[in-house]
N, C-alpha and C positions, 0 to 999 in steps of 0.2 A: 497339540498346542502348536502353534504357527509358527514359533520360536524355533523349538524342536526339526520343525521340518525347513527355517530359511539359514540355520545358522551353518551349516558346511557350505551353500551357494551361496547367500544373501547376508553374511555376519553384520552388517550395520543397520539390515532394514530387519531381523532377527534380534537387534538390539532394539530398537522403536518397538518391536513388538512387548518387550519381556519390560519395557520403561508404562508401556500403556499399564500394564498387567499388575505390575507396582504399583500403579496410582490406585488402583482400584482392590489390589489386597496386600499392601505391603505388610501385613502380620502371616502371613503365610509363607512359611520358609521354604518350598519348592517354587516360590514367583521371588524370593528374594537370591536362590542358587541360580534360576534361571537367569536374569538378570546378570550374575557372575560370569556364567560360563557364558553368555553370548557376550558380553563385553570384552572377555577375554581373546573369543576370538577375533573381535571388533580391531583388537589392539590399544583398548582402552585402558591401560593394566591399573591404573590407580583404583577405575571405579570397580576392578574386578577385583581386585584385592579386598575394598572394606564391603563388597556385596557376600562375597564368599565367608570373609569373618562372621559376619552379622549371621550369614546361613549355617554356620560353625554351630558361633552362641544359644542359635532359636531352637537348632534342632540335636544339638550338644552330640555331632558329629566330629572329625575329624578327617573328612573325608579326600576334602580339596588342598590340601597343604602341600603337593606339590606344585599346583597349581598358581598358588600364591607365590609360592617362590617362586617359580619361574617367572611371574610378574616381578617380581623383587629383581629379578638379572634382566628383564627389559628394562628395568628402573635404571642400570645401572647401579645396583645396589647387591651383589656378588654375598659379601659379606652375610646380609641379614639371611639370604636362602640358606647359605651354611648355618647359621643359628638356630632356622627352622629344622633344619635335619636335627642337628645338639639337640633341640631339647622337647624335639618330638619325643613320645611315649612309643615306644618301637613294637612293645608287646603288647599294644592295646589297637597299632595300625593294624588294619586289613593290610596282609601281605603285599596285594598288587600298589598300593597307596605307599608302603613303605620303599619297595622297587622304584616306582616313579620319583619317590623324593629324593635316592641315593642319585637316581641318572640326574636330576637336575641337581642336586649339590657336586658331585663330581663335574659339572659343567661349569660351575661355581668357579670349582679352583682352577678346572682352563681358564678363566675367564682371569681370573688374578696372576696366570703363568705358571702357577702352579700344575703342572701337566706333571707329573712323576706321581705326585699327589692323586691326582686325578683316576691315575693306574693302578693304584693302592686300594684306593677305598671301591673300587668296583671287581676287588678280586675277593668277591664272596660264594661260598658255597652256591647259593642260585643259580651260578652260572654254569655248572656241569651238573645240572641235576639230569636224569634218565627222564624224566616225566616231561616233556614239554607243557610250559603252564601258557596263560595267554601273552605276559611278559617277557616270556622269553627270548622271543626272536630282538626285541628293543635293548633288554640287558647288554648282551651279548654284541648286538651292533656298538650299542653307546663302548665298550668296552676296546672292540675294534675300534673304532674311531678315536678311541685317546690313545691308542697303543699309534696306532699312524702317528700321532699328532709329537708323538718323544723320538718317531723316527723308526721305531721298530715297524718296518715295512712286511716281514716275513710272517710273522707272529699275527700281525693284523688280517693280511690275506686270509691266514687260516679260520681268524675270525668272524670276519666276514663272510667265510664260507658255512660255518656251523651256523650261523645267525640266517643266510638264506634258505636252510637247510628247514629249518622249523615254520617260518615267516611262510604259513601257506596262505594268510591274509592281504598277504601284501602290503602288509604295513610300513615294512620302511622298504630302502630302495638296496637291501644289502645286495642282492643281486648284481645290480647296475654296477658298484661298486666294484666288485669282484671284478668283474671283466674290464672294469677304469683299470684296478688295479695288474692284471694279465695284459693291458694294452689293447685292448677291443674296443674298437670304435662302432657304435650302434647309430647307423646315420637312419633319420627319419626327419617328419617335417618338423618345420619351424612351432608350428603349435603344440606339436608333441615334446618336444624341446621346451618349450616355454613353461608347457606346465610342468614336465620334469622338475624344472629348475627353481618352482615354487614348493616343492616338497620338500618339508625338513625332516630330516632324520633325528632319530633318539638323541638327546642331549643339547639340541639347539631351539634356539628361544624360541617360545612360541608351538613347541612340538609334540608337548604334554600333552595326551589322551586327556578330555575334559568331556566326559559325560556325567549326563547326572544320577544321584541317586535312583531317584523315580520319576516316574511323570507326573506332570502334574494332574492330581487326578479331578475326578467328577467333582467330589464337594469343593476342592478350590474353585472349579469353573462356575461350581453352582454359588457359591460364595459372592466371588465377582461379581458375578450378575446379578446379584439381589442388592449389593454395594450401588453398581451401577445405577439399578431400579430406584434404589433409595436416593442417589444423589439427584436422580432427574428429576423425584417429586418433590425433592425439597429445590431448584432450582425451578419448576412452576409455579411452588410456592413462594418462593420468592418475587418470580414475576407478579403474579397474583398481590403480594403483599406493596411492592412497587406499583401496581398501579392504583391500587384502594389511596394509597399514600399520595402518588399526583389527584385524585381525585379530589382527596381530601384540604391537599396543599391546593388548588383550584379553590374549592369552596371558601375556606378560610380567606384565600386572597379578594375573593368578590366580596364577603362578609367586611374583609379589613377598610377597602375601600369605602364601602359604605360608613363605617365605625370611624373610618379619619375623616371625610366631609363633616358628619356631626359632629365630630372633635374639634376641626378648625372652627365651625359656626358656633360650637358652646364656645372656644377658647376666643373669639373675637368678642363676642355679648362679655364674656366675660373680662377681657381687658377694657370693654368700654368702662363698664361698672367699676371696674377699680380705678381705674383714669377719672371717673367723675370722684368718683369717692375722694381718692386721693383731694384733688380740686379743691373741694368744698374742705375736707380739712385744713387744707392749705388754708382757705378764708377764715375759717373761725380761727385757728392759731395765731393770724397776725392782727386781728381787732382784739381777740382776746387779751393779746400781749401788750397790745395799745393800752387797753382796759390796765392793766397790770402795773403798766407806767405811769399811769394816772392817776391811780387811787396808792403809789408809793410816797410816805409819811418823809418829810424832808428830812436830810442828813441832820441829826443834832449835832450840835455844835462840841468842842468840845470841851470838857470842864476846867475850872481855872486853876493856876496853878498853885501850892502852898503860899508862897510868896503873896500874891495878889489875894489869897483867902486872909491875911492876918491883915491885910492893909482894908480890907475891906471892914473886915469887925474892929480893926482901933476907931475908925469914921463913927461906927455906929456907937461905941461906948463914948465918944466926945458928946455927940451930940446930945444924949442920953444925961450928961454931968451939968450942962449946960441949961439944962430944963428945971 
């Protein structure tokens, strides 16, 4: 995997790699560690922290927990990597995983000033075992280096010396030290200097052993690729469904043109007819209404009132007596 091979030279262009890799299987938890562990050494610590959780949860490992913490002390968050140590499961770590997480919480409590502390928790059996394991030579440095750090100068020397003693990988620079420490100056060039001086020793941010479980193997790569294969046919299909669709939206729009000309010519015919219409009812409603007035029966009058009824009928019974 290309991750694998740019992230000790290339850590940010080993990060684009392990980001492609995600897009195309992120339910694969060796593309979601990878992603961690280049991030990490990206310098990315946040997104390496919830990549490595999530690689935790999928693959119900415990594998990267130093790892996290030591992003937690790039964080400036001391504190939570000590927590991580508390309330790891110590008999269910892989030995080497548990070593790694004691150097960085002992970093921890440098980190808070607590250096006395620091010499405490790393004075554990592992450190004079007979058997050199592959952590040994880091134990042992990170151990010398918090003893330097409370000022015990003598004690440290010594350990620094048992620590180069084992360290046939060269992994940390306990060597160099020794002879810092005895007063030997090892002059060389500037470049050799320069990278010296990007190597961090056991205990300092950033210095966590971060390999991975496994590689990522065949069926993830073959995964991928079939992911990939699948999103490009459905992205031609898509094209494909986009241009049926302007094809379609074309035809419609020449149809509609057509369908609104006959629209406006029925809708003008047809406001004329209503405008006549209207017209002609206009004329019959007002001769009608002429009609109306004409043939209305005149107001009657109104009737008379008691008074004028009895004077009316005395008239008629005089004249009546009179006859």
């Amino acid at each position: 995997m290309a991750t694998g091979q740019l992230i000790d030279e290339d850590p940010a262009e080993a990060l684009a790699h392990a980001l492609a890799a995600r897009r195309l299987a992120s339910r694969i938890s060796a593309v979601r560690e990878a992603v961690g562990l280049a991030a990490y050494h990206a310098g990315e610590w946040q997104s390496a922290i919830a990549e490595l959780r999530t690689y935790h949860r999928m693959s119900g490992m415990q594998s990267h927990l130093a790892v996290i913490a030591d992003c937690e002390r790039a964080l400036g968050r001391p504190e939570r990597a000590i927590d991580l140590f508390r309330g790891a499961d110590q008999e269910k770590l892989d030995r080497a995983v548990a070593i790694e997480l004691l150097i960085v919480a002992a970093g921890a409590r440098g980190d808070l000033g607590q250096r006395d502390a620091a010499v405490a928790m790393l004075q554990v059996r592992e450190l004079t075992t007979d058997t050199p394991e592959p952590w040994t030579a880091r134990l042992r440095y990170a151990y010398a280096d918090a003893l330097l750090a409370v000022g015990r100068r003598a004690v440290a020397r010594e350990w620094f010396s048992r620590a180069a003693e084992v360290d046939t990988d060269a992994e940390t620079d306990a060597a160099e030290r020794l002879l810092e420490l005895d007063g030997v100056v090892i002059e060389g060039d500037d470049e050799e200097e320069a990278a010296e001086e990007l190597v961090a020793g056991p205990g300092t941010v950033g210095a966590v052993p971060a390999e991975p479980d496994a590689d990522l193997g065949d069926a993830a790569v073959a995964l991928a690729d079939e992911q990939a294969i699948a999103d490009g046919d459905e992205i031609d299909n898509e094209y494909d469904e986009d241009d049926d669709a302007q094809g379609t939206a074309a035809t419609v729009a020449e149809d509609g043109t057509a369908v609104a000309g006959a629209a406006d010519e029925i809708a003008a015919e047809d406001d004329q007819t209503v405008g006549d219409a209207v017209a002609a009812d206009a004329g019959v409603t007002g001769e009608a209404a002429v009609a109306e007035e004409r043939s209305v029966d005149p107001v009657p009058q109104p009737m008379a009132e008691s008074g004028d009824r009895a004077a009316v009928d005395g008239t008629v019974e005089s004249e009546a007596r009179q006859r």
